[in-house]
N, C-alpha and C positions, 0 to 999 in steps of 0.2 A: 359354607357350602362344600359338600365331600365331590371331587373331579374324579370319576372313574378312568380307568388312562383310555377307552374308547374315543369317552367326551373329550378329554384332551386333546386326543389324535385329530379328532374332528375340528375343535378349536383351529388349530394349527393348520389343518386344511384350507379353511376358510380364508384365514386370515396370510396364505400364499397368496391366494388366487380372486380375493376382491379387495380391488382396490380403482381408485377413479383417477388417469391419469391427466394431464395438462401440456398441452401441446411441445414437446420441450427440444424435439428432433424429427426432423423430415426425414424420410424415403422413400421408396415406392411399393418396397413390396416386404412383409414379415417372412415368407417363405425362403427365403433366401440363406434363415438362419438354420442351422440341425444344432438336435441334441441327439449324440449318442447314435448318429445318422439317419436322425428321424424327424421327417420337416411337418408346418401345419399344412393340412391338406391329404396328408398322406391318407392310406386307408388300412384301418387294424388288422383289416386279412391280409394283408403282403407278411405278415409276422405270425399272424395266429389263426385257429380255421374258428368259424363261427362259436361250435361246441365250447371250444377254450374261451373266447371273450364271453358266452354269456357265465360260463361257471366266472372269469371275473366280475362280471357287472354283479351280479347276484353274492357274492363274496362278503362277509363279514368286515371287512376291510373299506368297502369302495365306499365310496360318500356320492348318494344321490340328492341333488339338490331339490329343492320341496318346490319349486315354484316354475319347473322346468323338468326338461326328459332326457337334461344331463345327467351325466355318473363322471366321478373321477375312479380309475382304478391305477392300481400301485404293482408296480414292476420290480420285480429283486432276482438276485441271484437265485432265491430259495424258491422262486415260482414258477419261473420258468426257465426257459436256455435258447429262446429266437432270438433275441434282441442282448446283442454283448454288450455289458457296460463295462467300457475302460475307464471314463472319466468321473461317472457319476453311480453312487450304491444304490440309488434307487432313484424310478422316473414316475409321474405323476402323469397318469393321459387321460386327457378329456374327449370326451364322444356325446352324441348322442344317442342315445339305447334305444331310439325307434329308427335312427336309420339304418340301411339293409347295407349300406356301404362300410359303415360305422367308420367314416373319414375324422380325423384325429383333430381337436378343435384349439383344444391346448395341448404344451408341453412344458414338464416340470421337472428339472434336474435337481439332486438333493446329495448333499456331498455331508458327511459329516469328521471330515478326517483333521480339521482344523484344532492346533493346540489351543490357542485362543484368538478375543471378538478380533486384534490388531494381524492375524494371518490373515481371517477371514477377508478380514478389509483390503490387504492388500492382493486379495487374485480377484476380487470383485473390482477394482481397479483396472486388472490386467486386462478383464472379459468385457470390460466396460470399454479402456482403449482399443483393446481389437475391434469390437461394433460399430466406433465411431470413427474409424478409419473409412468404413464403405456408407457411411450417410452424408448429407449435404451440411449439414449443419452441425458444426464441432461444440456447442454449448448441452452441457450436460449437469442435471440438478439432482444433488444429494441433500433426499430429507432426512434427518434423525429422529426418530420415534423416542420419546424416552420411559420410561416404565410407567408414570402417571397416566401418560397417553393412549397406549397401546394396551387395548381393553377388550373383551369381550362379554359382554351381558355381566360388567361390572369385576370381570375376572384380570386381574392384573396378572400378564404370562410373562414377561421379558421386552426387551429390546432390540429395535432393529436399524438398520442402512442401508437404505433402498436409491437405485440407479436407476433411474426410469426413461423409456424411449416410447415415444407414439408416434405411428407413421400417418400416411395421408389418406389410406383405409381405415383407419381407427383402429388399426390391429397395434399391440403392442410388444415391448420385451420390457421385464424387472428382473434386475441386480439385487438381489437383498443377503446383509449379511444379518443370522437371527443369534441373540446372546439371552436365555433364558437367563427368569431368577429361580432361587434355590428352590421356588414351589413346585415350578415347571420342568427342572433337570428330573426331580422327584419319579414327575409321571412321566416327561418323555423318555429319559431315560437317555438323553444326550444334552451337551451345554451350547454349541456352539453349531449352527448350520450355515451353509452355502447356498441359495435356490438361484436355478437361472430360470425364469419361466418366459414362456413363450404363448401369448394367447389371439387367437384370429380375430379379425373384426366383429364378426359375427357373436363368437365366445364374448368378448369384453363387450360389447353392448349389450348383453345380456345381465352381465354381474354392474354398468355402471347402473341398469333400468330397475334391478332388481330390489 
């Protein structure tokens, strides 16, 4: 099967932002965390005026999910200039494109400046101790993905090392470090990513029902 890098993109998308997590860490509230100084809950006009979010929702780029009135759209230096990114090259926001508020559902920090998977791993460590300093529960689970496993519609893309936190909202945070194979460098056109995502209860109930 020939992967046009869209489809890829889209792969890649997906496979950030569904996933079913297992109770591994209490707290009380996701909001507490920002990326890039931008927490869940917030609302996309404090950054952009209407006119601008729908030209992204509508965007060749955004991935609207088929079973919902989600969109994710994608944030870079080359799109816009509301929102500075010091930490991360690009952000991933979830919304819903029927609400008038368009209050932000997820966040997705995307770093790809790592030499290799064993950098990766260790700032996913770092970001992973900082979280667990402010929750009740210091027990934290690293699953390993390995290339056999980590599939989609029978597409073998890479490997990953994911940190994962679920609060007592059902909202959650994921650590993942991603190390494509040579199929996947091909089309994405990167080997090694950082994702910190950030997703509301509401959002993650959504992708574990889906």
């Amino acid at each position: 099967m020939r992967l046009t890098k869209k489809f890829m993109k889209n792969i890649l998308i997906v496979l950030i932002l569904i996933f079913s997590f297992q109770p591994l860490t209490k707290a009380n509230d996701v909001k507490e965390f920002e990326i890039e100084g931008i927490s869940i809950g917030d609302s996309l006009l404090d950054y952009f005026s209407k006119t601008k979010i729908k030209e992204f929702i509508n965007h060749d780029s955004s991935y609207h999910y088929a079973n919902g009135n989600y969109v994710i759209i994608g944030l870079s230096k080359s799109n816009q200039n509301s929102v500075d990114l010091n930490t991360y090259q690009n952000l991933g926001i979830t919304i819903n494109k029927l609400d008038g508020q368009y209050e932000i559902k997820s966040i997705a920090g995307q770093s790809y400046t790592f030499a290799d998977i064993n950098e990766c791993n260790k700032k996913q460590k770092i970001i992973s101790g900082e979280i667990k300093k402010d929750l009740l529960d210091k027990n934290i689970n690293e699953d390993i993905w390995e290339n056999d496993k980590w599939m989609s519609g029978g597409i073998v893309v890479g490997k990953s090392i994911m940190h994962d936190f679920y609060f007592n909202d059902k909202s959650a945070v994921r650590i993942i470090c991603y190390e494509l194979n040579e199929d996947g460098k091909k089309m994405a056109n990167w080997e090694v990513k950082l994702d910190v995502i950030i997703n509301s209860n509401e959002f993650n109930q959504f992708l574990i029902k889906k």
